[in-house]
N, C-alpha and C positions, 0 to 999 in steps of 0.2 A: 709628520711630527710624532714620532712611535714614543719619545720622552713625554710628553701631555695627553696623548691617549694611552699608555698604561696607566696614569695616574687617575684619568677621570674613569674606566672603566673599573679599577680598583674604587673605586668612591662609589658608581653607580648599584656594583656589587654589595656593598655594605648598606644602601641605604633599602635593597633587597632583603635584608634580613639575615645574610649570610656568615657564618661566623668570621671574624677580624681575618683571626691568626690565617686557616685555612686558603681562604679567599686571599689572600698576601701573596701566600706561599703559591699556590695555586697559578693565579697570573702571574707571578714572575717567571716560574716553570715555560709557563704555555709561552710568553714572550722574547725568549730566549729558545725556546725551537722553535717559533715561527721568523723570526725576523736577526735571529744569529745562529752560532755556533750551539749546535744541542753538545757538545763535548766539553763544554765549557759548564755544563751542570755537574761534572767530577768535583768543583771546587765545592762544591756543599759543603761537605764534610770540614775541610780543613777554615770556613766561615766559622761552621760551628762551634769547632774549639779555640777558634780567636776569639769569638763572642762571651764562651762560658770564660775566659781567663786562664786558655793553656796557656800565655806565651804571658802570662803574669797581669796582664791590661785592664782585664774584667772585673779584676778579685774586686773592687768595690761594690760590686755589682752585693756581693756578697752582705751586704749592710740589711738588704731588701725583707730577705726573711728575718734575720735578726730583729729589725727595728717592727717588724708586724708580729711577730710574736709579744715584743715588750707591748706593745699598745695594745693587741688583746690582751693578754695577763691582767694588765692594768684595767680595763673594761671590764673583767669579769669580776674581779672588786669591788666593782661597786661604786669605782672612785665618783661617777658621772652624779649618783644620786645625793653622796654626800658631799659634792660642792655645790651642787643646788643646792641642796636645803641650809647649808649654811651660807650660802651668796642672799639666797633670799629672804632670810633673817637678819642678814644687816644690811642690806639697801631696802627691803620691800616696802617699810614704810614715806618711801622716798616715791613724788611724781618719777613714772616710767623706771623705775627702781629693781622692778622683774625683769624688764628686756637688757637692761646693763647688767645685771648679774649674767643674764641669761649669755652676752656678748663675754662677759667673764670667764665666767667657765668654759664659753668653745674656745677661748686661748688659751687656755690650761691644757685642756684637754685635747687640742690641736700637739701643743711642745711637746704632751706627754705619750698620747697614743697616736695619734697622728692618722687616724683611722675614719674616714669621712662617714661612712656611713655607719658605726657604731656612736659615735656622734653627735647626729640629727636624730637617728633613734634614740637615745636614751632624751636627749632635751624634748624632744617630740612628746616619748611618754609619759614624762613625769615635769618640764616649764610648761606645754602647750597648756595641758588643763587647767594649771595656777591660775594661768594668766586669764584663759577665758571666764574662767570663774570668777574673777577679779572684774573683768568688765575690759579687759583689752581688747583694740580691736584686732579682729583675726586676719588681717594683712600685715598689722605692723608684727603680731604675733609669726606669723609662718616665715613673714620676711627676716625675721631675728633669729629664728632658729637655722634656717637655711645657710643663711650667711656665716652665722659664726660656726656652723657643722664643717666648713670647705674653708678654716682658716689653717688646717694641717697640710694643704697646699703649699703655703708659701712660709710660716711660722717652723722653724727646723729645731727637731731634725724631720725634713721632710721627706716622699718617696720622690716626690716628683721632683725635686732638686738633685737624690740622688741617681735617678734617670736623666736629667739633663748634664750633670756632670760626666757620665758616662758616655753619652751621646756628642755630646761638645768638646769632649775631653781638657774638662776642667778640675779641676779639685775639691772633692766636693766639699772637704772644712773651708774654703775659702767661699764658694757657693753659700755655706751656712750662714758665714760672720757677715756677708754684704744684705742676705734676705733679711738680716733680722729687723732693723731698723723701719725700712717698705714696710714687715708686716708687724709691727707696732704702731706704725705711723696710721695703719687699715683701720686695728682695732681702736684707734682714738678716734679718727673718723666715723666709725659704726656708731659709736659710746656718743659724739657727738650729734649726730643726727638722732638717735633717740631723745637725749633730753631737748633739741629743740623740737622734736613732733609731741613728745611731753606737754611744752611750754605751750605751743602754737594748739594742741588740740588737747586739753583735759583730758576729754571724757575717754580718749582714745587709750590711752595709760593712767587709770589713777595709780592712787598710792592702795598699799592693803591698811585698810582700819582696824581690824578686828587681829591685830597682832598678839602673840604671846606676852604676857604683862610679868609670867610668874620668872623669867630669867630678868636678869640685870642686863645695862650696855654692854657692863665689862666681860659678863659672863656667854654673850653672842660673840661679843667679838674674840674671845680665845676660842669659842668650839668652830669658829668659821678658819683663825691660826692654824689651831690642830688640824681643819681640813684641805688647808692650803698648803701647808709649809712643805709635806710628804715627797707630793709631785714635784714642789718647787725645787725641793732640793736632787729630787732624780735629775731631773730638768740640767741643774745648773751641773750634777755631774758628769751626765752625757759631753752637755755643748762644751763644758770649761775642759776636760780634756782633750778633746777637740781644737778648741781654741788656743790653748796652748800647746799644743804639739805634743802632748803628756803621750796622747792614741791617737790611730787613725778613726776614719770614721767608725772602718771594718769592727776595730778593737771596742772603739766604744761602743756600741749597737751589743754587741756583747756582754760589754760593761752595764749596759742598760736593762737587758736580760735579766741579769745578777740582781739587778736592784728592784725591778717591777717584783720576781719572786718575792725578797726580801720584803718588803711593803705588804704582798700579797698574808705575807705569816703576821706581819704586824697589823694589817685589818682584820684577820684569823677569818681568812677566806682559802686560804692555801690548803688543795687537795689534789695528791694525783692525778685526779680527775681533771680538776683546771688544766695542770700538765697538758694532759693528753689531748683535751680538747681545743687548748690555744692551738699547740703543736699542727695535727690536724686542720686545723682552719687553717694555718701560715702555710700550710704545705699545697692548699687546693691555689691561694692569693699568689703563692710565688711560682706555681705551675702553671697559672693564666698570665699574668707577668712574661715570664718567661718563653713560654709558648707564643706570646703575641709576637716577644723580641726575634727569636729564630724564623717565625713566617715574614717580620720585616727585613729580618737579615737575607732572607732571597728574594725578596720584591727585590732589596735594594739594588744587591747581586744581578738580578735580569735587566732593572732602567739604567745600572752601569752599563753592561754589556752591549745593551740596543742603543745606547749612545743619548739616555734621557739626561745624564748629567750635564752634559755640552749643550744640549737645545735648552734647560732649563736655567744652567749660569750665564746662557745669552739671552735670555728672555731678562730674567733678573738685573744683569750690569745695564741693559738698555733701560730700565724703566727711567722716568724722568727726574729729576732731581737727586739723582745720583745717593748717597748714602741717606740722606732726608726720605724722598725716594723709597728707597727698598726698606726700610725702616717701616714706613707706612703701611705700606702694601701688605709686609709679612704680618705686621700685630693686625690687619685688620683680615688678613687671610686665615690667620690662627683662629680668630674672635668668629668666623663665618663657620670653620671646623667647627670650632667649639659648640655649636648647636647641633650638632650630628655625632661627633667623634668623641671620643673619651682622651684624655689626656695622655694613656699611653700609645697611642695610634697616632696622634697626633706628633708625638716626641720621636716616634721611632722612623716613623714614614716621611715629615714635611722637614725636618731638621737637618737631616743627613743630604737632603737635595740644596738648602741653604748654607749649608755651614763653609763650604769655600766661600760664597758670594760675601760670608761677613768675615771672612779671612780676607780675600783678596781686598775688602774695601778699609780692611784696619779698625773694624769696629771694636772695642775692647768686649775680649767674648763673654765674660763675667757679667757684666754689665748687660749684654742681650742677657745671657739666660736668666737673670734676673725678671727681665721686661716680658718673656714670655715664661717664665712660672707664674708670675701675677697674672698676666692674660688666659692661662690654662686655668686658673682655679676660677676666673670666671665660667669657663664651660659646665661646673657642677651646677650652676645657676640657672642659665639661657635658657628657656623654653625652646622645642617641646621636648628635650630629650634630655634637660640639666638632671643628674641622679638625683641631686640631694631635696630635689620636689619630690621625685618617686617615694626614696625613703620617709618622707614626712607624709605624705599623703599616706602609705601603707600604715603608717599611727594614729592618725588623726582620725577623730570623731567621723561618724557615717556622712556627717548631712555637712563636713568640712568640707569646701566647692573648691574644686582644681583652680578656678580662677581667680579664688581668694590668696592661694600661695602666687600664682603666676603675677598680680599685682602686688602681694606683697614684696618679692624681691625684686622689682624693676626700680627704686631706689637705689637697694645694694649695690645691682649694677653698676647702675649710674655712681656711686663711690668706688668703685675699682674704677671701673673705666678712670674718672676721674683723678684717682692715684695713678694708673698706669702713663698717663699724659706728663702728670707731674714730672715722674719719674724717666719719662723720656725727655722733657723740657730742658728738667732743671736734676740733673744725678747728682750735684752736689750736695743738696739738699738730703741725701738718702746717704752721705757717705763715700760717695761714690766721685770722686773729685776731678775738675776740669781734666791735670794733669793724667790721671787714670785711664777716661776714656778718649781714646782718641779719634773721634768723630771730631772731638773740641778742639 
């Protein structure tokens, strides 16, 4: 079975420490002159420029850097500390009142930058302390910050929706208008489980007592407007040209560009220097990006070739319960990656070996790739290897215990997971209509 032994020797290699992309590239090379045609390694080349968008295919691909430069830009702004401070001005007098803001602004901040671990870092440096100081406790603390740092996951415009649309070959404004709803439905569920561990535990969230006296209601709640309204309205011009067919996504990520600068002059943070430096970072994110996708693109290349496609869509159409079945299996194979793999490893390697299996069985493919973006942004989570602990931990106070975040976010969890279910049960409920997918 050379189809299931290149893919666990590729896994055993990663969990060696070896870099992704390389290690890809590498075994697919080596199994394709051990067990086929080594002449059949000419097609490299002509992979590669199907991949970048010679033959026109890819160009969404294009969105990638676009949309990671608007979300730095936007980060180096400052936008993270001044919807704190005004989130937490007008909930904080509220039980658990800093972890809802706190869930607040990582949706903002998810639509706007979309950038996980820019994030958790900013809420890390400047909610984590509030709250401690406050008397929160530091589970439900690191569990709040984690979770809503990895809601740019599935809240669009995302990357990983625009990697699955590329991979699925779905459209990614159509990917955008089906995620949104899921991840609103998330942040209700977050927002809710706070105020009942609120309700249920006091001392765990109070309220802050010692609030500002010398503003007015009226006069918090327009400086928290002014610091809402900015993003919102980038936000609504990204998606709503999008959604209306005004731009592609390509176009608007662009469009998006134009606007984070613009914001950038109106917070009077705008400096060549910003330029240079978003630039730069976008250019390292979409070289790793990209570099994973070309080392997947000849893994995939070699488990064609040795015939892993056929031993793995005969593995798959067998499992038992047939679309119920493989359904299971994949979210729960994704969710088992997801504690080792990063969500572009995972997207580029385990999707392209499924993606006939959810063709031939007529799954409506919008609807999976829905079901595994939500299951991928659980991987930022998962111990021992979810990023967005790494990032909060590298913040957080000396004597903050890794097992204080690793319990804090095992609730979270358990709320996706438990959206993710949902949304497998019952897709109408998300939008997503009997008639739509046709599993139903």
């Amino acid at each position: 079975m050379i189809g299931v032994s290149i893919f666990c020797v590729a896994l055993a290699m990663l969990l060696f420490g070896y870099p992704v992309a390389f290690t890809f590239a590498g075994i697919g090379i080596l199994f394709v002159v051990l067990f086929a045609d080594a002449s059949q390694l000419s097609q490299i080349p002509y992979r590669f420029y199907s991949v970048m968008g010679d033959n026109g295919e890819g160009i969404v691909l294009m969105a990638i850097p676009l949309f990671v430069f608007m979300g730095l830009i936007l980060q180096r702004t400052g936008l993270a500390e001044q919807l704190l401070e005004a989130m937490g001005r007008l909930f904080g007098s509220v039980r658990g009142g800093l972890a809802v803001s706190t869930v607040l602004v990582g949706s903002l901040l998810a639509a706007s930058t979309g950038v996980v671990g820019a994030s958790v870092v900013a809420m890390g440096l400047i909610s984590l302390p509030v709250m401690l100081n406050h008397g929160y406790s530091r589970q439900l603390a690191a569990g709040t910050i984690c979770a809503s740092g990895t809601l740019g996951q599935i809240i669009p415009p995302s990357i990983v929706l625009i990697v699955l649309g590329d991979v699925l070959n779905v459209p990614v404004g159509d990917l955008f208008r089906a995620a949104l709803k899921p991840g609103l439905v998330l942040i209700a569920c977050y927002i809710l489980y706070v105020v009942v561990i609120a309700w249920l535990r006091p001392a765990s969230a109070p309220p802050i007592t010692e609030m500002d006296t010398s503003k007015s209601r009226l006069q918090i709640i327009f400086e928290a407007a002014r610091a809402i309204i900015p993003p919102i309205a980038l936000v609504l011009v990204v998606l709503g040209s999008i959604f209306t067919g005004v731009a592609t996504p390509t176009e608007s990520s662009a469009l998006g560009c134009l606007g984070a600068t613009i914001l950038a002059i109106v917070y009077g943070k705008f400096s060549f220097r910003l330029l240079w430096d978003s630039a730069n970072e976008s250019v390292k994110i979409t070289a790793m990006v990209f570099t994973v996708l070309l080392g997947a693109s000849i893994f995939s290349m070699g488990f064609s070739y040795t015939g892993g496609e056929e031993e793995i869509e005969h593995l798959l159409l067998g499992i038992p319960g047939e679309k119920w079945g493989f359904l299971i299996f994949t979210m729960a194979l994704i969710t088992l990656l997801g504690f080792f793999l990063d969500y572009i490893e995972i997207s580029y390697i385990v999707l392209p070996l499924v993606y006939a299996v959810v063709d031939e069985l007529g799954i409506n493919m919008i609807w999976f790739a829905i079901l595994v973006a939500m299951n991928l942004q659980t991987s930022f989570l998962t111990p021992p290897f979810g990023f967005a602990l790494f990032y909060l931990k590298g913040v957080a106070p000396p004597d903050f215990r890794t097992v204080d975040i690793y319990k804090g976010v095992l609730p979270f969890i358990a709320i996706q997971i438990g959206v993710l279910a949902t949304l497998l049960l019952a897709p109408e409920l998300f939008g997503l209509s009997s008639e739509a997918v046709s599993l139903w």
